[in-house]
Biopython code that builds the backbone (N, CA, C, O; Angstrom):
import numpy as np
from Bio.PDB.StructureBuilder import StructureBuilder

atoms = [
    (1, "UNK", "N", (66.719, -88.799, -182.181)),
    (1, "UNK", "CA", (67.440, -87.532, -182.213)),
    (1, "UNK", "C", (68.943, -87.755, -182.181)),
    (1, "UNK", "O", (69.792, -86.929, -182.516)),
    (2, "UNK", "N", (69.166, -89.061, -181.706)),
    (2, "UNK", "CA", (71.229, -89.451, -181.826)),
    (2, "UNK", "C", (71.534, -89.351, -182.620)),
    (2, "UNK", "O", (72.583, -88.743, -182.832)),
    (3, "UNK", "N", (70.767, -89.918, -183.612)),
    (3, "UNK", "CA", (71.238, -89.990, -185.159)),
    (3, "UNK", "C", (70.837, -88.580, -186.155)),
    (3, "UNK", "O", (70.975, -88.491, -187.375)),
    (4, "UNK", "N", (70.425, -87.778, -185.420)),
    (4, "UNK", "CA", (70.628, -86.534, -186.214)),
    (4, "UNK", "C", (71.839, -85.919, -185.602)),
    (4, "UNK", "O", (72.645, -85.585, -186.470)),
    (5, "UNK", "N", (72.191, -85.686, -184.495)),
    (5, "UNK", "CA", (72.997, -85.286, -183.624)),
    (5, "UNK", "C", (74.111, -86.069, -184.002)),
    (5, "UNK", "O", (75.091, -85.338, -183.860)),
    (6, "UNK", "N", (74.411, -87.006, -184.346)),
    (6, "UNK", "CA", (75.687, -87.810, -185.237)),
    (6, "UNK", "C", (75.738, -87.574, -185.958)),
    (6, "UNK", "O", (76.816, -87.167, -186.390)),
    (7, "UNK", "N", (74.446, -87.625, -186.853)),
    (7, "UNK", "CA", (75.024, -87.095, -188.674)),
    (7, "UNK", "C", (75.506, -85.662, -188.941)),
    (7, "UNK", "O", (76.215, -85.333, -189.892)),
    (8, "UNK", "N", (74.787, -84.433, -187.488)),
    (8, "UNK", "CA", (75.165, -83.386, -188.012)),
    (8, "UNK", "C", (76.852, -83.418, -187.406)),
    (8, "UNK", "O", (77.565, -82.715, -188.122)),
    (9, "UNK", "N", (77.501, -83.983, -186.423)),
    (9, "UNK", "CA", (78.672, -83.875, -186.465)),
    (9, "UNK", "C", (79.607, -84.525, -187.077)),
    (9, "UNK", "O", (80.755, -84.440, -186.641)),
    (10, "UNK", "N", (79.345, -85.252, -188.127)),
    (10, "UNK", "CA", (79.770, -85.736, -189.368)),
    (10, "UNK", "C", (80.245, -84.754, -190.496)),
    (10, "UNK", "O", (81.278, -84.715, -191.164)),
    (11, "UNK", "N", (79.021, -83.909, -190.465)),
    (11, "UNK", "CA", (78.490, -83.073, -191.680)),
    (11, "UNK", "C", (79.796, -82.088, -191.357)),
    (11, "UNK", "O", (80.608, -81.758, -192.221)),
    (12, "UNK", "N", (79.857, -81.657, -189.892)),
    (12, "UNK", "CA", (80.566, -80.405, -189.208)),
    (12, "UNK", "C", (81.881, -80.958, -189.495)),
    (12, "UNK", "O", (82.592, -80.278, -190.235)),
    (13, "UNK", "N", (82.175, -81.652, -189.216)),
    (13, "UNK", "CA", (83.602, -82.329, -189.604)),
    (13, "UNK", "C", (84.518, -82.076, -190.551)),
    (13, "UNK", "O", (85.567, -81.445, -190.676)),
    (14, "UNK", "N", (83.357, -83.189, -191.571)),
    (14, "UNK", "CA", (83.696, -82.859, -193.342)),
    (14, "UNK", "C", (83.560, -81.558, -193.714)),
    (14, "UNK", "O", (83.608, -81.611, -194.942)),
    (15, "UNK", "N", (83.405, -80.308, -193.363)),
    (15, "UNK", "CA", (83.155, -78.990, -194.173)),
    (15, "UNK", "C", (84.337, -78.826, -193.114)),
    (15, "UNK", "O", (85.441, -79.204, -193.505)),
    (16, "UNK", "N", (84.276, -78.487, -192.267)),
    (16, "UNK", "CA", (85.968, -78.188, -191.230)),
    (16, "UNK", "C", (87.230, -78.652, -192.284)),
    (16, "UNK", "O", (88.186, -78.088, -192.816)),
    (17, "UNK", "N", (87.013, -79.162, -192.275)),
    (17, "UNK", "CA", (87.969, -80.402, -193.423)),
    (17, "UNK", "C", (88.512, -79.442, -195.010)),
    (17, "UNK", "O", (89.563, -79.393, -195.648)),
    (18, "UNK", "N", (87.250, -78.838, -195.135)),
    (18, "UNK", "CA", (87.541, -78.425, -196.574)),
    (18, "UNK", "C", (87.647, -76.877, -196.713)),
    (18, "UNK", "O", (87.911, -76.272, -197.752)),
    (19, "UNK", "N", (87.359, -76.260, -195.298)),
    (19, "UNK", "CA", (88.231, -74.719, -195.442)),
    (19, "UNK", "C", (89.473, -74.511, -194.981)),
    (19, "UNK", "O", (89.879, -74.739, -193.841)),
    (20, "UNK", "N", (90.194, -73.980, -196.088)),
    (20, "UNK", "CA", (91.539, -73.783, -196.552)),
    (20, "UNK", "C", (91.689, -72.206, -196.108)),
    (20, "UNK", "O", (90.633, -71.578, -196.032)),
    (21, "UNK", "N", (93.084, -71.420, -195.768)),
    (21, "UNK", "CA", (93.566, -70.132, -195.479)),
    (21, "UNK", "C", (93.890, -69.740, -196.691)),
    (21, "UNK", "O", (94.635, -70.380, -197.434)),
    (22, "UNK", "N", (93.305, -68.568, -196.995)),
    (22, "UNK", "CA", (93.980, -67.964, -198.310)),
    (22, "UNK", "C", (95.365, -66.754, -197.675)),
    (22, "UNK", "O", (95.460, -65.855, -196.840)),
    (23, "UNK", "N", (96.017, -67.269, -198.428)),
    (23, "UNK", "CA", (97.549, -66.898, -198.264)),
    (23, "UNK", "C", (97.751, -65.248, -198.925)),
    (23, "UNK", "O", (97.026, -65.156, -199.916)),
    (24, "UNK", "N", (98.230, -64.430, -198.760)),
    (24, "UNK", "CA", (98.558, -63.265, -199.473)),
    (24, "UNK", "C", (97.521, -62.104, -199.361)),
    (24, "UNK", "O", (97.725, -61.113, -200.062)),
    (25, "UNK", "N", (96.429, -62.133, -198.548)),
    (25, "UNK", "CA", (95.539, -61.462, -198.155)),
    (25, "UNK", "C", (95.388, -60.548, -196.944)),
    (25, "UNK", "O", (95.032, -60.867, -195.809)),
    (26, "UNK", "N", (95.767, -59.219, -197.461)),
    (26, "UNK", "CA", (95.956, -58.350, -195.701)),
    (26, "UNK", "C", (94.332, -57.905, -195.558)),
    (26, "UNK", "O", (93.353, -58.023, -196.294)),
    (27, "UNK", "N", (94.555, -57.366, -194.301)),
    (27, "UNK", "CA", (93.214, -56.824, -193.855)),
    (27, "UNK", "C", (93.763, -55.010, -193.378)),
    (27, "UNK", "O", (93.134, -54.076, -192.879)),
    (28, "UNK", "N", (95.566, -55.195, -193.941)),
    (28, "UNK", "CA", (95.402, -53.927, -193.581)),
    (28, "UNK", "C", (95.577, -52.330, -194.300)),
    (28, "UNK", "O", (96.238, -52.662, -195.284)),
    (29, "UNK", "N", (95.480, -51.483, -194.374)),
    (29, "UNK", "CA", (95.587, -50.127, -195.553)),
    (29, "UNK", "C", (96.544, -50.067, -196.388)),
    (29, "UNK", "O", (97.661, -50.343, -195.952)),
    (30, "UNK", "N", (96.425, -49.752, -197.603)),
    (30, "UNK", "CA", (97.755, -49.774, -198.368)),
    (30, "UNK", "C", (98.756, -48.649, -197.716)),
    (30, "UNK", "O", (98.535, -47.498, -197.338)),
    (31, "UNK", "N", (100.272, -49.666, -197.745)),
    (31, "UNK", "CA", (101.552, -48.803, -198.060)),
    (31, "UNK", "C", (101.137, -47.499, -198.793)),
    (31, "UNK", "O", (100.791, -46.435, -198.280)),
    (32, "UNK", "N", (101.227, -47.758, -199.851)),
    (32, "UNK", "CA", (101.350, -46.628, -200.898)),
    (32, "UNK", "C", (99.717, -46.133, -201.655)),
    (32, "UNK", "O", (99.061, -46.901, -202.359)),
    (33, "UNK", "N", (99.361, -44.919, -201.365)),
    (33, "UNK", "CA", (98.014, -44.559, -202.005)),
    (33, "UNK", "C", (98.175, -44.502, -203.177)),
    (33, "UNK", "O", (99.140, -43.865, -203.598)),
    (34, "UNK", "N", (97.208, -45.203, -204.155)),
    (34, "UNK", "CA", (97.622, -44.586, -205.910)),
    (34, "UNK", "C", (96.794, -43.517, -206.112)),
    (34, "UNK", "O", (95.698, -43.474, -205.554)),
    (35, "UNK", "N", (97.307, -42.354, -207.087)),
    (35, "UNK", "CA", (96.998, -41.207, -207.083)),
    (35, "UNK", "C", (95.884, -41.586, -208.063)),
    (35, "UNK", "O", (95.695, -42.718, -208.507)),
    (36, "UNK", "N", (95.129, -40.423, -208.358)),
    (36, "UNK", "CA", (94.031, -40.867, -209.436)),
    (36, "UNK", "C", (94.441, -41.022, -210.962)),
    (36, "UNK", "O", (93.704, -41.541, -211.801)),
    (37, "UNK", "N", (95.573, -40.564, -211.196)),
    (37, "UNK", "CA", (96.863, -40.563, -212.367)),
    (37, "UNK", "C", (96.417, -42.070, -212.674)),
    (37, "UNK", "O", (95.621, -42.594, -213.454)),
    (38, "UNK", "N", (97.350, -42.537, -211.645)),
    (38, "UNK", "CA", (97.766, -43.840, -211.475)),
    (38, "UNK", "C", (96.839, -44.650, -211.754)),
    (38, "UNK", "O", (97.057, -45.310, -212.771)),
    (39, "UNK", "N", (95.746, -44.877, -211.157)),
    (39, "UNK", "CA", (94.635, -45.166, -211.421)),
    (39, "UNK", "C", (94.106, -45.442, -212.961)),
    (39, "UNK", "O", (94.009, -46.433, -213.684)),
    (40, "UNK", "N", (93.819, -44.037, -213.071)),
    (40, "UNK", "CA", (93.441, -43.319, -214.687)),
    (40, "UNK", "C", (94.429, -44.472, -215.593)),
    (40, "UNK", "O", (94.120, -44.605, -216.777)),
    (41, "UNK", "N", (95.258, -45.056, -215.216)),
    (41, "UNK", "CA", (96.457, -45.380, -216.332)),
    (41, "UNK", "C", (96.209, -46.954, -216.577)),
    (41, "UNK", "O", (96.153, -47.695, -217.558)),
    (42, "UNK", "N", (96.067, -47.103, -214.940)),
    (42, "UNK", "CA", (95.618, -48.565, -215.141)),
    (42, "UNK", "C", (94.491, -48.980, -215.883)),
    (42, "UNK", "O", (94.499, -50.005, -216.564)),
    (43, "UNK", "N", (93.565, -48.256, -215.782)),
    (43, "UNK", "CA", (92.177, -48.501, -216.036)),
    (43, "UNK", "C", (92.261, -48.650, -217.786)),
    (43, "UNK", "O", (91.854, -49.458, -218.621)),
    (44, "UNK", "N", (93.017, -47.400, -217.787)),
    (44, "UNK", "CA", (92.792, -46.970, -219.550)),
    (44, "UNK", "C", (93.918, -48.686, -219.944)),
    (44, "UNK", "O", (93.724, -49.362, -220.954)),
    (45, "UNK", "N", (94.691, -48.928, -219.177)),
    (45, "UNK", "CA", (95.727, -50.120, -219.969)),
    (45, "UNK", "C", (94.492, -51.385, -219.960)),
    (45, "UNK", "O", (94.384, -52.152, -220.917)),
    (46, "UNK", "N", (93.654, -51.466, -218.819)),
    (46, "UNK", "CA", (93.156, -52.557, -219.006)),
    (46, "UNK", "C", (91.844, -52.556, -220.027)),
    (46, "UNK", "O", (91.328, -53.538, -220.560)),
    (47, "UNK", "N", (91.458, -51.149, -220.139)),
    (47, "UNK", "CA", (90.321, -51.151, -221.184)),
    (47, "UNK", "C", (91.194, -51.539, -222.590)),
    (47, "UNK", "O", (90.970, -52.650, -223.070)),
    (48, "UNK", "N", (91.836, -50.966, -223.030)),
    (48, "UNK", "CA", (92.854, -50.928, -224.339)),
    (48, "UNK", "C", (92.358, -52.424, -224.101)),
    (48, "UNK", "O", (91.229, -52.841, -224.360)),
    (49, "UNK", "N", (93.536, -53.234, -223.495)),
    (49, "UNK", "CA", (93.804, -54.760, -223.258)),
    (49, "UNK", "C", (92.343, -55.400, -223.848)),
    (49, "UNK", "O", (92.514, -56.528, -224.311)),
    (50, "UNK", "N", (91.364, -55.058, -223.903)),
    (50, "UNK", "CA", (90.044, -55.837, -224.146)),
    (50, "UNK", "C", (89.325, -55.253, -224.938)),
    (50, "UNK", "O", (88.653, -55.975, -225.674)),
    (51, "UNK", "N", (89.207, -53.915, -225.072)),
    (51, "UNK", "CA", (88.703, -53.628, -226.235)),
    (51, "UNK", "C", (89.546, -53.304, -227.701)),
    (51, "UNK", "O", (88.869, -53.084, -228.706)),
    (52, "UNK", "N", (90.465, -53.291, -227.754)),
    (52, "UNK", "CA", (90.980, -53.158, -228.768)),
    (52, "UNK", "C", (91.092, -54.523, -229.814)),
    (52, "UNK", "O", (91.208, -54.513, -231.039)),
    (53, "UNK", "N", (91.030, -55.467, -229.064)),
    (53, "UNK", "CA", (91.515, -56.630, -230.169)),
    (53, "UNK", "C", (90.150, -57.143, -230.598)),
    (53, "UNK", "O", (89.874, -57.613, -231.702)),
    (54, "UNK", "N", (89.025, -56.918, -229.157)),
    (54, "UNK", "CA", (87.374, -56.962, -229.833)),
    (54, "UNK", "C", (86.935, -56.124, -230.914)),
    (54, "UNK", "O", (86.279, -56.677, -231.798)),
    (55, "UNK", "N", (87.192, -54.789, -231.021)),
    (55, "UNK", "CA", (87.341, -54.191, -231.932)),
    (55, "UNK", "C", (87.804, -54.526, -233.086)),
    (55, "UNK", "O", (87.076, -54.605, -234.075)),
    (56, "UNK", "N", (89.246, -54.799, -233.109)),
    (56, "UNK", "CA", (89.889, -55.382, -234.334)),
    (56, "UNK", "C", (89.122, -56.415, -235.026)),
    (56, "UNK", "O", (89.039, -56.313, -236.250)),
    (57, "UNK", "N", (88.369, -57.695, -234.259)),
    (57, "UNK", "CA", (87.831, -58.624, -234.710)),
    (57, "UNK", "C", (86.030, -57.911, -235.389)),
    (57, "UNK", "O", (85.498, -58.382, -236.395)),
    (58, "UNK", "N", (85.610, -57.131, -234.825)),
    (58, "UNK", "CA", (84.730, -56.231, -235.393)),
    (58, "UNK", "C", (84.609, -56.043, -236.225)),
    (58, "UNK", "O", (83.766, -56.414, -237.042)),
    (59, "UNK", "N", (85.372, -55.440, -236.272)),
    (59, "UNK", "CA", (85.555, -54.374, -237.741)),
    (59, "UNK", "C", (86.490, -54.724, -238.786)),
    (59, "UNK", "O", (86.969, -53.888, -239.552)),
    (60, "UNK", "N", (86.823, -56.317, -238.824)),
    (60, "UNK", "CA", (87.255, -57.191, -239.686)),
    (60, "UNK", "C", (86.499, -58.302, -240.122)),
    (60, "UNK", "O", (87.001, -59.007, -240.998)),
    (61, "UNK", "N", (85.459, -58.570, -239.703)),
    (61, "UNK", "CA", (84.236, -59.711, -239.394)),
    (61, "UNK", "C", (84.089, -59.729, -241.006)),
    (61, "UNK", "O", (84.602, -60.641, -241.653)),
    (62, "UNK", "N", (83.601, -59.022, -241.425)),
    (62, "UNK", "CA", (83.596, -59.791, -243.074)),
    (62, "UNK", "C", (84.742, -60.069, -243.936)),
    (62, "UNK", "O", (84.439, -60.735, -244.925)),
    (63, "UNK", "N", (85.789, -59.795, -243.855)),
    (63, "UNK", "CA", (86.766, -60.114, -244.397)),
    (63, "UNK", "C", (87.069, -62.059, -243.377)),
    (63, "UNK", "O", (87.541, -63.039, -243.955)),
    (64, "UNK", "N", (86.848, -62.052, -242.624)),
    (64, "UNK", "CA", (86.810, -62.736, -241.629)),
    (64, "UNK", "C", (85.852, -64.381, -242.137)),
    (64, "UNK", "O", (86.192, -65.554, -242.285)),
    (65, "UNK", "N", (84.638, -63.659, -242.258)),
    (65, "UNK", "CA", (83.434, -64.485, -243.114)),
    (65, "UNK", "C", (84.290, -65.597, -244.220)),
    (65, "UNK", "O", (84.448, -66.817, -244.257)),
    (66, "UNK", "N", (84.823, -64.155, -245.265)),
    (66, "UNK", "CA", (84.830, -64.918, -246.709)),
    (66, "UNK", "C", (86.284, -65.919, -246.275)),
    (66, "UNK", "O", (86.681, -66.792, -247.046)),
    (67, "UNK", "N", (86.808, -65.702, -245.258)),
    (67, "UNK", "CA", (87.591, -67.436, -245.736)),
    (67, "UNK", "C", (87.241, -68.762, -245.304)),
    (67, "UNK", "O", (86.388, -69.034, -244.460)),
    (68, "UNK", "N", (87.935, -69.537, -245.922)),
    (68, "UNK", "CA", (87.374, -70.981, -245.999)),
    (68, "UNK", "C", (87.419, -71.528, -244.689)),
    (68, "UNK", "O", (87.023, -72.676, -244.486)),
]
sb = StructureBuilder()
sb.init_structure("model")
sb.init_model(0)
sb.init_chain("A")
sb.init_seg("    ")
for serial, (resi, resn, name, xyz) in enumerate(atoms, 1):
    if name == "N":
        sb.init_residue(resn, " ", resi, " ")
    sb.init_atom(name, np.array(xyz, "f"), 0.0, 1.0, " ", f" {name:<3s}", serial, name[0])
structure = sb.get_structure()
């Protein structure tokens, strides 16, 4: 049983070892509430951002095909 009781405080060691603090992370309420506007704006910028150029490649796909 020593040698489990050694290896597991080995084990405990090395993982101690390898958690890191993540930096820039509150735990506490936002400053500023975003309104649902705000929100609404972001959302729609980040949909645009990804569907639009998937789109573009879409609905260009055969022109797309015929080059070499």
């Amino acid at each position: 049983m020593a040698i489990g009781g050694r290896a597991f405080n080995l084990l405990r060691a090395s993982v101690r070892q390898q958690i890191t603090h993540r930096a820039g992370i509150m735990s506490k309420p936002a400053k500023h509430e975003l309104t649902a506007g705000e929100q609404a704006v972001g959302m729609l910028a980040m949909l645009l951002t990804i569907l639009v150029p998937s789109g573009w490649i879409l609905a260009n796909l055969e022109s797309y095909k015929k080059r070499p």
